[in-house]
N, C-alpha and C positions, 0 to 999 in steps of 0.2 A: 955205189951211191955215196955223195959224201954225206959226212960224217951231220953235218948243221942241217943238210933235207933230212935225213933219215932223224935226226931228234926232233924237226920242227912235224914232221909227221908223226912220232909215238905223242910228243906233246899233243897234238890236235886229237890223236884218239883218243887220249886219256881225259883231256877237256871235254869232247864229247860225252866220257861215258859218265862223268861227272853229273849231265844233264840228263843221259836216258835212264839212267840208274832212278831219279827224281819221276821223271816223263810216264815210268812203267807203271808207278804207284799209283797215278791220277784215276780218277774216276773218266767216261768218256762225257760224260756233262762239262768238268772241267778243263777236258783239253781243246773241246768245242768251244766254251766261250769266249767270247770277243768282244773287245774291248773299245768302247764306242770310239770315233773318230781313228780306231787305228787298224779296222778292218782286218786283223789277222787273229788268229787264235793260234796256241803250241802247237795244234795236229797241222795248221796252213804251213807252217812256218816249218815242222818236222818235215814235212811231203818237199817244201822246197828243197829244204839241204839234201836230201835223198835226191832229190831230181837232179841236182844243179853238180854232186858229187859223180852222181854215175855217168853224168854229160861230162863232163871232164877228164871221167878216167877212160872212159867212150873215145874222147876226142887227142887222147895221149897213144891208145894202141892204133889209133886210125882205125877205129872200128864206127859204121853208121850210126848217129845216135838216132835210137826211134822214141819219138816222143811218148810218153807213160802216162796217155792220158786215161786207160782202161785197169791203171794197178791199184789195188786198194788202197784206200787214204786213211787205213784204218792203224793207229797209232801202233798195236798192239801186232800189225802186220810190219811196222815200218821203221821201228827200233832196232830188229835183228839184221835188219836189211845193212841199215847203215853201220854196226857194228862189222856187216861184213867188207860193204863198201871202204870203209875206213882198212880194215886190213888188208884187202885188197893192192887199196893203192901203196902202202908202206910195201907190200910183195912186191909190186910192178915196180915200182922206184928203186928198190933195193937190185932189181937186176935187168936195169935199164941205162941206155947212155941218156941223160938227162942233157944233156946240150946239142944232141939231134934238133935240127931245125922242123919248125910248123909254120905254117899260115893262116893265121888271125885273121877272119872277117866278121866282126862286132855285128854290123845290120849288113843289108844286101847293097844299099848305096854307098856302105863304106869303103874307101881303099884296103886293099889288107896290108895283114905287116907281119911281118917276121919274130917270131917268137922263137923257144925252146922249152922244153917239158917241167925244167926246173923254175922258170918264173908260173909256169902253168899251175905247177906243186904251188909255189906260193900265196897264187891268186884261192886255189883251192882251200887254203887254211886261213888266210886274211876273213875269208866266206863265209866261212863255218864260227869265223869268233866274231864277227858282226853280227849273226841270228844267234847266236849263243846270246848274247847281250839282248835281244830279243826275249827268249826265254828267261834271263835273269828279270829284266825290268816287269813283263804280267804275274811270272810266280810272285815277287816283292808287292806288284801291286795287288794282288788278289789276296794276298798274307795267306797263301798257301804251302810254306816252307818257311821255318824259322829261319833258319839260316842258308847262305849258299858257299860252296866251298870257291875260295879266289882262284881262277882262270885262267890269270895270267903265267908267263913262261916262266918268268921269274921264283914264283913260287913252287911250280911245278916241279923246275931245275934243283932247288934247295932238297924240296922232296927227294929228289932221285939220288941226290948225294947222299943225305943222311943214310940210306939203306944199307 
């Protein structure tokens, strides 16, 4: 695996675990509330990234993805999940030819297109930092966490150096 996938995937675990580390403390009153006109609450929004990560890593091994519409949506079931998910996918990348071609069909009327697993990697982490920003914005707005720790690679990177 090169060297920039395999960082920008320990980065996105570690981003993640920034949030479920937060997520695990909540009461379940709080991950269920929803925030009027914006119709999601943290557990919607945790069941997506879980869904939307194991469709990905599903559609990398060329494995059927079966939809999960029968998995519990229960926070405290779906943290571990994704912590595993997340390593999962840095396993399969790390001993994977990542420029093996796929075929991309978005909707069923679509044309498809040609892809490979390393822009797949990408779309998967772009993903996961757009509902991350999710969870930042109802934790700040609910003043449910004093503080949140910054997200970005940037900081992440300095982290890792210092060590």
């Amino acid at each position: 695996m090169q060297i920039a996938i395999k960082e920008l995937l320990e980065f996105n675990q570690w981003a993640n675990e920034e949030y479920l580390k937060i997520l695990e403390t909540l009461s379940k009153d709080q991950m269920e509330k929803i925030l009027e006109g914006f119709d999601q609450s943290l557990s919607s929004i945790l069941f997506h990234i879980y869904e939307a990560s194991l469709f990905w890593l599903n559609f990398m091994q060329d494995k059927e993805f079966v939809p999960i519409e029968n998995i519990s949506r229960d926070y405290k079931y779906l943290i571990p999940k994704l912590r595993g998910i997340d390593q999962e996918t840095i396993n399969y990348a790390d001993s994977s030819n990542l420029m093996g071609k796929h075929r991309l069909q978005w909707n069923k009327d679509d044309k498809s297109v040609e892809t490979n697993k390393e822009r797949i990697l990408f779309n998967f982490v772009t993903h996961a930092a757009y509902h991350r920003g999710q969870f930042a914005a109802l934790l700040r707005h609910w003043n449910i966490v004093d503080s949140l720790t910054e997200t970005d690679y940037n900081p992440y990177y300095y982290k890792l150096m210092q060590k």
